[in-house]
Structures are given as structure tokens and as C-alpha cells.
N, C-alpha and C positions, 0 to 999 in steps of 0.2 A: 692346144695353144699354151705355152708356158705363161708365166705371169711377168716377167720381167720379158720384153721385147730388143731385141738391138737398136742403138742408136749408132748408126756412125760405126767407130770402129770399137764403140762404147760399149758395156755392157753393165743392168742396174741389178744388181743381187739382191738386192735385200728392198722390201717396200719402203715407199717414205710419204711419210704423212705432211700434206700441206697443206696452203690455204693459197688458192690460184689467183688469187682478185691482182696479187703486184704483176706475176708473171703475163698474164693475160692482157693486163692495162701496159705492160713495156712494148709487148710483138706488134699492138696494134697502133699502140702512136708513132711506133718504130716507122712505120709502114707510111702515114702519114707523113714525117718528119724526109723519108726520102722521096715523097711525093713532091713537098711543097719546097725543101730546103736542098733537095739534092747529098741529106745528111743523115746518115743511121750514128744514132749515140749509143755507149755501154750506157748497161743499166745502172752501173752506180756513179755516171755522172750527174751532179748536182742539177744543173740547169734541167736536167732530161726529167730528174727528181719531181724539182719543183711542178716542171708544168705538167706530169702525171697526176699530181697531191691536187693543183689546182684545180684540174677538170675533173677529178675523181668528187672533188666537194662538191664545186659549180651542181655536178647532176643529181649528187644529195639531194644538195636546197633547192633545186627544183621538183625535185620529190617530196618537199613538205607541204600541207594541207594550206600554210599561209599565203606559198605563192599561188597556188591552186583558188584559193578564195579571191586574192589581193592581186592574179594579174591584170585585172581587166580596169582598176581602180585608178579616178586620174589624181588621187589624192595620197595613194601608194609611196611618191616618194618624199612624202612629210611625217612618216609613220615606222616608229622604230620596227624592227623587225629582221628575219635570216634575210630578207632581200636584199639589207643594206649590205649582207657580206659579198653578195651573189655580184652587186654592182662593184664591187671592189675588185674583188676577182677577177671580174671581165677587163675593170682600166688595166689589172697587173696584166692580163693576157694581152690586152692592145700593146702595151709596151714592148712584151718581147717580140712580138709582130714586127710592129715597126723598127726595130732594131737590126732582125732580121732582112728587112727591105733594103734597109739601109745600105748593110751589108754587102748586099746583089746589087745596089746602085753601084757602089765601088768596085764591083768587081764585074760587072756586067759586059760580055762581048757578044755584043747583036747579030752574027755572025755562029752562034754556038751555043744556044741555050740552053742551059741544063736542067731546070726543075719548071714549076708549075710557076714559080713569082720571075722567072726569067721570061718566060713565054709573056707572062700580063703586063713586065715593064715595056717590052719591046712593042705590045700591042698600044701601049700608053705611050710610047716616043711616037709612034707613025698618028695616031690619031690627037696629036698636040692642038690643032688646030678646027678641031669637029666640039665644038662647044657640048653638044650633043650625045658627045661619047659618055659612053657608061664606062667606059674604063679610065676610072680616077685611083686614086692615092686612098679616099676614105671606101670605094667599093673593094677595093684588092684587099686592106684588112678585113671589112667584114664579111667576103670568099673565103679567105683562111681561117678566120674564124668560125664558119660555118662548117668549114670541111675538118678543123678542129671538134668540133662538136661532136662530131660521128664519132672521134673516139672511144667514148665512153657508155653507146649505145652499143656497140658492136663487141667490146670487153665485158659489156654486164650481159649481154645478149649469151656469150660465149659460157660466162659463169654460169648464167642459170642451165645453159646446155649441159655441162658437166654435171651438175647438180639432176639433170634429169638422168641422167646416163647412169647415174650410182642408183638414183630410184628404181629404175627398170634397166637391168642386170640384163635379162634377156632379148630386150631391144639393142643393145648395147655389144649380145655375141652375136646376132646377127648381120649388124654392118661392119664390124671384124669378120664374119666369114666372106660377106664379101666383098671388105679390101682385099682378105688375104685370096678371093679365088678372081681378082679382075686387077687388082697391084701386084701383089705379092708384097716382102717387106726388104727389096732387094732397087728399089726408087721412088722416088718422092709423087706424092698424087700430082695430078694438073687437073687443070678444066677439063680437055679432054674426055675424061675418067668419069665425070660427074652424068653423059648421057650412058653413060655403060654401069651405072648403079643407080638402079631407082628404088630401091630400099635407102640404101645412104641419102639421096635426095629430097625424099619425103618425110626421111627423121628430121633433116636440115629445117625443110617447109614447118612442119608437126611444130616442133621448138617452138619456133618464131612465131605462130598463131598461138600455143597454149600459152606463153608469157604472155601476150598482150604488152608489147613493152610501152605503150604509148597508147594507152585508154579512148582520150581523148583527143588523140590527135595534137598538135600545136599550132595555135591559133593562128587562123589565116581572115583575111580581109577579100569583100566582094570590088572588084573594081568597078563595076556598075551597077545600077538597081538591076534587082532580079525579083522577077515573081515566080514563082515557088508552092505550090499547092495551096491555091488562093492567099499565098503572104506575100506581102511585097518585101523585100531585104534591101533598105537603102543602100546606095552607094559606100566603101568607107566602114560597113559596116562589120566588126569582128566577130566573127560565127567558129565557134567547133564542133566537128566531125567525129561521130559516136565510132570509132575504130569496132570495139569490142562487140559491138552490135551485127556487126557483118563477121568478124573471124570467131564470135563462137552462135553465129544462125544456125540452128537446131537442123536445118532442111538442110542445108548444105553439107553440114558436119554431125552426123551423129551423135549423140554424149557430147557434146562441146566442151564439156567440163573435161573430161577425161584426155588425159595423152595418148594418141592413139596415132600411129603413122599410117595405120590402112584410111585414113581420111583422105592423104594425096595419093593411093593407091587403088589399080582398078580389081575384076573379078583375074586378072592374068599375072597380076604383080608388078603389069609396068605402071611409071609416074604415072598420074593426073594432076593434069593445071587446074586452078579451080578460078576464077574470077574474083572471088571472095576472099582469095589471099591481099588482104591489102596491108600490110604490117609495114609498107613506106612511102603509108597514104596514095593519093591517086590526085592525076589530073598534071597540070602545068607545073603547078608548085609542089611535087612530092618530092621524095630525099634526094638530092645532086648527087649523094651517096651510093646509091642504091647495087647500082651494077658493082661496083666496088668492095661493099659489106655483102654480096651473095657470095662473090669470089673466096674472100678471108673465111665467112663460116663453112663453107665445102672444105676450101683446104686446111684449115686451123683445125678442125673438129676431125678429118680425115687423117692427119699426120697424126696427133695425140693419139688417136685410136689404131692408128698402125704400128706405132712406138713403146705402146705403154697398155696394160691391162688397168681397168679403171676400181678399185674397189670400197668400199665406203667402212670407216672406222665403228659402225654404227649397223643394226640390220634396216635393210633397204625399207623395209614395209613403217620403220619407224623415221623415215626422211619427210621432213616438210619440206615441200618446194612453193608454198606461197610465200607471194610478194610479202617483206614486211613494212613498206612504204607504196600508200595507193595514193597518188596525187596525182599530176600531170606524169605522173613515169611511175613506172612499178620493176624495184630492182627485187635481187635472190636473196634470199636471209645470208648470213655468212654463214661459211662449215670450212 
């Protein structure tokens, strides 16, 4: 396997040393942006800029120990602190939302919808008159909002993949040999591809449980009392879900601590699903995301390694891959 891969009709001679956080945050909002606006931006467009910069903080400051202490506080927003930035940043991202809507309001034909805020306005003209309806004006920004959100789990998700990928070299040539013996490097992967490699699949799974990118889960609310191994849980009440406690269970996953892809792996080599994979939580309220960020890290992680030989400026055995923010999220150190 050579070290420079073909791109296209491209070809890369010489190594290049980067830092993937910008690349990575542009393909995946890119991605969103033609979901929700029916619009892929260049990357050195401004606006495209901005609202990368902004969601790349937003998940910072969510990763600091203050909002982790302070989100549960009803006293929280009389209290200086990053959270004042965090609210800032959300009004700027409401803003270009609704600018966005705007937009589609003017240019909307009900007859020919093209993205995701076309389908919701059209769904908001027919039920005008259902008091009832969930489909308002303040639900549809905070959808896009939400579905905004995912960006930055799913680009630092990607990082810290990379980052494991230069740690373990030889995890790394064997789902290269089997793109190269179930792709080849002569078309691009599909879903497809993903039941006909389950080494690839189980690096994918492996990743996403050894981050832990969401510890604790994000807070959710009981809609009724619940009793619970002799505790009552009033109604109302805001409870989180010990993530880390199920994706590194000793019984399920041997060495939890350790990165290991024979964990989604059986005595044959094909996948195994595990129940205990819960990395986008579980139940009614898990990531709206979900199916969508499986897709990107298969193919996003699958192309990179079809395209490009991965090698680290550094010897592997001296790579940290711990988190260097434990809060409500745990992002990759930078390299």
C-alpha cells in the first residue's frame, strides 16, 4: 500500500501535516446545511465561517465543569460565568435561523419542496388552524437547532477517530485491507459496503464507546411520577443517565478501558450488536440524529482511509487520546 492514495484524478506526493478539527467541522455542517437549507457553502465563506466558530465554542462551554455544576441551577442566570457566552451564542444562532426561514417564506412553492424547513413550513400552512399543532414558528427553530447541534458531536466524534487511528497503526491497516479487498480505491463507499465489512464496522462502534462522548448523558425530564427501585421520581423531575456506566461494563466489554474492536466482534470475525452500545442514549427521547451520524462516521472515516495513509508526526505509543475536558462532553486533545 503506498502512502499517498489517489484522489480523484489527484495525486498527494509528499506528506502534509495538519490539524483536522477545521476540515472536519466544514464536511459535517456542510452536510447539515444541505439538509436543512437545501445549501452547501465553500468553506471560506464567512457566514459558513461564523456559524462553524460558533458551534465549535457553544460545545466547548458545554464541556466546562461550570455548566456541568450550574446546569441544574434556577439561580444560574444571575451568576456571571462561560454560560453567559453560551446564551449569547444560541440568540446569534436563533438569528441566523430565522433569517434563514425567512428566506423560504419568500421563496416557498408548496407544490416543490426542497429541504427540511420547506417540508415544516408547508406542514405549518395546512395545520393553521389546529391550535394543537406542534408545528409552529418557535418549534421549527428549536428542530434546526437541535439538528445543528449534532454538528459538533459528530466532527469531534470524527477527531477523536483520527486520533485513535494514528494511536493503533495496525487497527488502522486492517480496515485498509478491507476497503481495499471489499471497495477497492477505484469508487466511493456506500452504506451498502458497511454489511460486507465488519472489522470496519466494529472500529466505527469500538470509537464511539471508547470516547464516551457524552458521560452523562443530557438532561432529560420524567413526564410522570415514576417509581423506580423503591424511589418515587416526581413528575417534572430532571434526572441524568450514567452513559459510561453501560459502554465500559466490564461484563459486556472486556478491558473497557482499552480500545479494542474485537468487543463488537465474534469467535468468526463477523459484527456483533451489543445492547450496551448506547452512545445516542436510548428510549423516545434519544438523538433525532442518530441514523444520520451512523451514516457520516461509516463513510467519512471509510473515504479518509481509502484516500489517504494516516501517519502521526509523533511515535504512536507516545499519543494521548484522553479527553482533555470531562464535563457534560468529553472532546480529543488537539494534535
Amino acid at each position: 500500500m503506498s502512502l499517498a492514495r489517489a484522489i480523484g484524478v489527484h495525486s498527494i506526493a509528499n506528506c502534509v501535516d495538519l490539524d483536522p478539527t477545521f476540515l472536519l467541522g466544514c464536511v459535517r455542517c456542510n452536510v447539515i446545511c444541505s439538509i436543512l437549507f437545501q445549501h452547501r457553502f465553500e468553506y471560506n465563506n464567512e457566514i459558513f465561517l461564523k456559524v462553524i466558530k460558533r458551534l465549535y465554542e457553544n460545545f466547548m462551554i458545554l464541556g466546562t465543569a461550570w455548566i456541568q455544576v450550574n446546569a441544574f441551577s434556577f439561580i444560574i442566570h444571575y451568576l456571571p460565568g462561560s454560560h453567559n457566552k453560551l446564551i449569547e451564542k444560541i440568540i446569534e444562532q436563533k438569528k441566523f435561523i430565522l433569517e434563514k426561514v425567512k428566506e423560504h417564506q419568500k421563496s416557498l412553492d408548496l407544490n416543490n419542496p426542497q429541504d427540511f424547513i420547506d417540508y415544516f413550513l408547508i406542514k405549518m400552512e395546512k395545520e393553521k388552524h389546529n391550535k394543537q399543532s406542534v408545528f409552529t414558528m418557535d418549534n421549527l427553530i428549536i428542530m434546526v437547532m437541535d439538528i445543528f447541534s449534532g454538528t459538533e458531536t459528530t466532527s469531534s466524534t470524527l477527531r477523536h477517530a483520527v486520533l485513535l487511528l494514528l494511536k493503533h497503526p495496525e487497527v488502522t491497516a486492517k480496515v485498509q485491507e478491507e476497503i481495499d479487498r471489499m471497495i477497492g480505491r477505484h469508487r466511493s463507499p456506500c452504506m451498502q459496503d458497511r454489511s460486507h465489512m465488519p472489522y470496519t464496522d466494529a472500529v466505527v462502534h469500538e470509537i464511539q464507546r471508547y470516547i464516551d462522548l457524552l458521560p452523562i448523558n443530557l438532561p432529560h425530564a420524567v413526564t410522570c411520577d415514576v417509581n423506580f427501585r423503591n424511589y418515587l421520581i416526581p413528575r417534572g423531575t430532571t434526572i441524568l443517565t450514567s452513559l459510561t456506566s453501560v459502554l465500559h461494563d466490564d461484563k459486556e466489554f472486556p478491558n473497557p478501558e482499552v480500545f479494542d474492536p474485537g468487543h463488537f466482534l465474534d469467535e468468526c470475525g463477523n459484527f456483533k450488536k451489543s445492547d450496551y452500545f448506547m452512545v445516542f442514549s436510548a428510549g423516545k427521547r434519544m438523538c433525532v440524529g442518530e441514523a444520520l451520524a451512523r451514516m457520516e462516521l461509516f463513510l467519512f472515516l471509510t473515504i479518509i482511509l481509502e484516500k489517504f495513509t494516516l501517519k502521526s508526526v509523533v511515535d504512536p505509543k507516545d499519543i494521548d487520546t484522553t479527553a482533555i475536558v470531562n464535563g457534560l462532553i468529553s472532546v480529543p486533545p488537539p494534535y
